[in-house]
C-alpha positions, 0 to 999 in steps of 0.5 A: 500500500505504502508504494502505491502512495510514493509517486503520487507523493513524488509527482506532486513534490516535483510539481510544487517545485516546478509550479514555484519555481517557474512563477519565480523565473516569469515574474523577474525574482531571479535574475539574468545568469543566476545560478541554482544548486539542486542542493539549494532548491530541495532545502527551499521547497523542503523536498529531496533531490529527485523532485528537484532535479525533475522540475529543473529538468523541464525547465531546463527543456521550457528554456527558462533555464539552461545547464552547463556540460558541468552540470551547471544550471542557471538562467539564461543571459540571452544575446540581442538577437535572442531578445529580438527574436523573443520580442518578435515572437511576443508581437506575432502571438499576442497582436493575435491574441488581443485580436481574436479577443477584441469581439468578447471583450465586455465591458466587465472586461474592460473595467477589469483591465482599468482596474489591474493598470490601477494596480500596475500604477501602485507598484510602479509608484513603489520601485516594485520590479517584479510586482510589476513583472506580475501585473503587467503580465497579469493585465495581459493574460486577462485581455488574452484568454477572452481569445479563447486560444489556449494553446496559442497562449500557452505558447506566449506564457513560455516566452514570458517565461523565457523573458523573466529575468531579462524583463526584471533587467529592462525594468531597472534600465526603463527606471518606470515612473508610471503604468505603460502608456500603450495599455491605456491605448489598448483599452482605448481600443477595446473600448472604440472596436478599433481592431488596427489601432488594438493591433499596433498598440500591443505591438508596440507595448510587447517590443518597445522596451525589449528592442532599447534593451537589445540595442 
């Protein structure tokens, strides 16, 4: 009976270390070229190796973390054209996202939208980089899951995760004083039905800070 209960212990041990871990990675707490030890995070998350060691493993293969030949795991320092492509990548799927949600967005929607930037101009005011990371983030997957495209905003979420540390980076050179203006623009667009004006607004939102960075 006992060894029919340890898998289950272990595939939710590994996923609590997985699920904790990524959320850290997307929201900018740990920075560019950072490393970790297996060692380090079983001792966190209070878990033995094995769980540690899987949940690295598929992030490693999500490519929010890298590991050495030596066995060395870290975040990755992504090159300029990295951040390019990435950037590029967040402009083809959520210009695509916000258009296919723009003929769900209610105006419950749009007061909810309102109400995170609210929140966004809060943790800006306080020099809170990854509660801003969490809210920016948080503003975009509420607009992005009226699309009702769960596998094309799967696929955005792994870049936020591949982006994480490199936005916290961004978010120390951009030296934020208020909300982005783009997201007003955003609703602005959602509020008129202006599908091209929506487009670019996003666009511009999701690259402007990550080009200045590569460049």
């Amino acid at each position: 009976m006992q060894a029919a209960v340890k898998p289950e212990i272990a595939v939710s041990a590994h996923d609590r270390v997985y699920r904790g871990l990524r959320t850290r990675i997307m929201h900018g707490q740990i920075g560019p070229g950072e490393a970790l030890t297996l060692r380090g995070l079983g001792r966190e998350f209070g878990v033995s190796m094995t769980p540690a060691r899987e949940a690295v493993n598929r992030l490693v293969a999500e490519g929010a973390l890298q590991m050495s030949s030596s066995g060395r795991v870290s975040t990755p320092e992504p090159s300029n054209e990295r951040i390019e492509e990435l950037a590029e990548l967040r402009a083809l799927l959520e210009v695509e996202l916000a258009s296919r949600a723009l003929p769900r967005a209610h105006i419950a929607l749009i007061d909810r939208l309102q109400t995170i930037n609210g929140a966004i101009a809060d943790v800006v005011s306080n020099r809170d980089a990854v509660g801003y990371i969490r809210t920016n983030l948080e503003f975009h997957r509420t607009l992005y899951l009226r699309a009702q495209a769960p596998a094309m905003l799967a696929m955005a979420e792994t870049v936020w995760l591949q982006l994480g540390p490199t936005m916290r980076a961004l978010y120390g050179r951009l030296r934020r004083t208020e909300a982005p203006q783009y997201h007003r623009l955003i609703i602005a667009a959602l509020k008129a039905g202006d599908e091209p004006g929506l487009r670019l607004a996003v666009r511009t939102d999701v690259t402007q800070g990550l080009r200045m960075l590569a460049g």
